[in-house]
N, C-alpha and C positions, 0 to 999 in steps of 0.2 A: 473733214479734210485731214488726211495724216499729218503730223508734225513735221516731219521733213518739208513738204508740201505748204505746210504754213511759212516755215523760216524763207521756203525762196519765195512765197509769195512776196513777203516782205522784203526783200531785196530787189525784185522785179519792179517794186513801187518804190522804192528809192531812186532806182537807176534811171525808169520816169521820169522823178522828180528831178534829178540834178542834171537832165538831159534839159529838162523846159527852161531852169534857171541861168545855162551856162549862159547865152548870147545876150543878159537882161545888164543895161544901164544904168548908173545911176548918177544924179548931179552932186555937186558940191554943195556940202561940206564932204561928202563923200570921194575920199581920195583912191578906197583900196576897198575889196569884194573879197573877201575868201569864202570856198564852197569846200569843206572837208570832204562831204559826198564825193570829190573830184580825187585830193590828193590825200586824201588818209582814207579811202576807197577800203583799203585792204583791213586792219582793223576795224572797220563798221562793219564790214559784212562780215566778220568774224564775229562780231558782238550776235546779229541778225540772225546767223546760223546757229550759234551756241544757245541763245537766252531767247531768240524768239516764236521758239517750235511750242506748238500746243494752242491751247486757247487760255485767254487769264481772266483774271477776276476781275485787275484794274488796270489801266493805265494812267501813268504820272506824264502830264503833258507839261514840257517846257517854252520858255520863247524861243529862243535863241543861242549860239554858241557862245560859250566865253573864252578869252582871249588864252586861258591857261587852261582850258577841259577840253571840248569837244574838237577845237581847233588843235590841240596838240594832237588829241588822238584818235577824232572818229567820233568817239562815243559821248551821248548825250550827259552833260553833266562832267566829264571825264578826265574827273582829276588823274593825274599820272598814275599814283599807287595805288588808289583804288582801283582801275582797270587793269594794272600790270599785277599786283598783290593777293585783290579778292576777288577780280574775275577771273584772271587767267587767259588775260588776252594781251599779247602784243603783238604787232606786225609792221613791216616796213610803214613810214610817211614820207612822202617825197611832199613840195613845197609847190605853196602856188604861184602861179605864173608871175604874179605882179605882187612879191611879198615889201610890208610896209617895213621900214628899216627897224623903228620902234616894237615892233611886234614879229620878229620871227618865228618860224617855224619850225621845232627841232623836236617834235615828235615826242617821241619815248625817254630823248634823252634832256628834257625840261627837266627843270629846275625848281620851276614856281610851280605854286600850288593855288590848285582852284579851292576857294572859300567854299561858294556853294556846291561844288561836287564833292567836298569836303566832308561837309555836312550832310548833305540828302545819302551819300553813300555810306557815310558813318551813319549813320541812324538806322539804315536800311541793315548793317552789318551788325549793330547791336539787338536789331529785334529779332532779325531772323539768321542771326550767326554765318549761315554759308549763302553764297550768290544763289548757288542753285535751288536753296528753299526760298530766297525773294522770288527769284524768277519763275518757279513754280507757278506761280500764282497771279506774278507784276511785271509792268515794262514799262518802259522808260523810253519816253520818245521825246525826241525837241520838235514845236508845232514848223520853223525854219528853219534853214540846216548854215546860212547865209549870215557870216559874221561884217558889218557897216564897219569901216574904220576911218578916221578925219586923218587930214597930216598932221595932228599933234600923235596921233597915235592912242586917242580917244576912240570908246568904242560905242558907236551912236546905236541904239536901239530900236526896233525897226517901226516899233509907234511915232519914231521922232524922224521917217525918212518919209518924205513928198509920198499922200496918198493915191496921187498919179501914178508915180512909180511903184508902191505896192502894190497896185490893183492887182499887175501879172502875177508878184511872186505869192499874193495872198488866194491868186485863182489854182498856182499850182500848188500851193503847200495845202488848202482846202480840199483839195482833191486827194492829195498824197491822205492825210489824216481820214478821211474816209476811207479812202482803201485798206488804212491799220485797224482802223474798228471792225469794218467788215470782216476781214478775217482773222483777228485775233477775238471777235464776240465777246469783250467785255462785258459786266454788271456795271464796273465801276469807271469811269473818267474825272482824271482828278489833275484840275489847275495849279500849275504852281506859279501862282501869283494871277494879278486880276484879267493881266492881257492874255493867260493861257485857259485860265475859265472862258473869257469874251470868247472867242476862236472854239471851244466846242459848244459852248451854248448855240453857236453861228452852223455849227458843220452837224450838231448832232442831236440840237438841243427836240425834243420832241420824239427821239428816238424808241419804241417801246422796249421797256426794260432795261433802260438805259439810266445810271443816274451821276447826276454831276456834283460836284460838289469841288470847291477851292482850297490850296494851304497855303502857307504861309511861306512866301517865296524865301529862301534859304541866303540872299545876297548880303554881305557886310554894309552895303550901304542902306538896308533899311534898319531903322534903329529898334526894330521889335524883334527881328530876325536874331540879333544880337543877346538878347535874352531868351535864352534855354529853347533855341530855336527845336530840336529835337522832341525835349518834353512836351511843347507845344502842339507840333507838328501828330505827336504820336497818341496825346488825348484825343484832339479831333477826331482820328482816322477811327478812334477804338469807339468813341461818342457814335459815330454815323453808322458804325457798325462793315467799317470796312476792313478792318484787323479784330 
């Protein structure tokens, strides 16, 4: 498949994906749904176009959006400078439909900084200096694209929302995550953290020539994370023989 051909594949199966998710439900404690896929559309598919032409070696599977990365900008992990800095990507975000007051939506021109896109893309920029040599090789996909938020303006996690209600979005985000492996033919799928292993062991596990393997999710709130999350991070990767 030529490269250009891969990148709109990859777009084609987003637009899928956030078309099955738009009309889905969900109860309380769940007050507020943002789907980036929808209002920071235009940045995502600029990441898609730019970073996801070719075939790679691995992919870095995430859960979900966090309230100051992906939700600001699209992009998986997507701390502000690091997509605006060392990707080279910005583009308009308009806001969704029903924004929580505690957690706005202001794109590019945030403030706060995501911890873990902080980190996975700092480490990504230390080992391999420019995006285009990660990307060469790596991509970075979140397994949901669907940030859960309560009215305190807590951000529930989608292990902790009624697995009534994820059945649909875990039918279609299962499906989206195969259609990324199919065409971007991976070696390598790599969890970050234990709910983004579970979710390809589920979607891939048995795969031929396929291999999996977990890191060490990059969040403040795990207390190992906290200690030299990077040196950790990038022993593994070099142990398994994926760097």
């Amino acid at each position: 498949m030529p490269n250009s051909q891969v990148a709109e594949s990859l777009v084609a199966a987003a637009d899928v994906l956030r078309g099955v998710l738009r009309p889905l439900k969900f109860s309380l404690p769940v007050t507020h749904v943002y789907n980036p896929l929808d209002y920071a559309w235009a940045p995502h598919t600029a990441y898609l176009r730019k970073y996801g032409k070719g075939r790679k070696k691995g992919i870095f599977l995430g859960m979900n959006p966090g309230p100051y990365g992906m939700a600001q900008t699209g992009v998986p992990f997507g701390e502000v400078e690091a997509v605006r800095g060392w990707m080279g990507i910005e583009a308009p975000v308009q806001r969704p439909p029903h924004e929580h007051p505690k957690r706005p939506v202001e794109g590019f021109a945030c403030r706060r900084s995501e911890v873990s896109g902080r980190r996975l893309w700092g480490w990504a920029a230390e080992r391999f200096g420019t995006a285009e040599k990660f990307f060469e090789d790596f991509f970075v996909v979140n397994y949901c694209p669907l940030i859960f938020l309560e009215e305190s303006g807590r951000n529930r996690t989608p292990d902790k929302v009624p697995a009534s209600e994820m059945a649909p979005v875990e039918a279609a985000c299962d499906a989206h995550l195969k259609r990324v492996i199919e065409v971007l033919e991976p070696e390598w799928l790599i969890g970050v953290g234990g709910f983004a292993e579970n979710r390809l062991e589920i979607v891939a596990g048995g795969r031929p020539g396929v291999k999996i393997m977990r890191i060490l999710h990059p969040s403040p709130a795990s207390p190992a994370a906290n200690r030299d999350w990077a040196g950790n991070v990038d022993r593994s990767l070099v142990k398994a023989g994926v760097i």
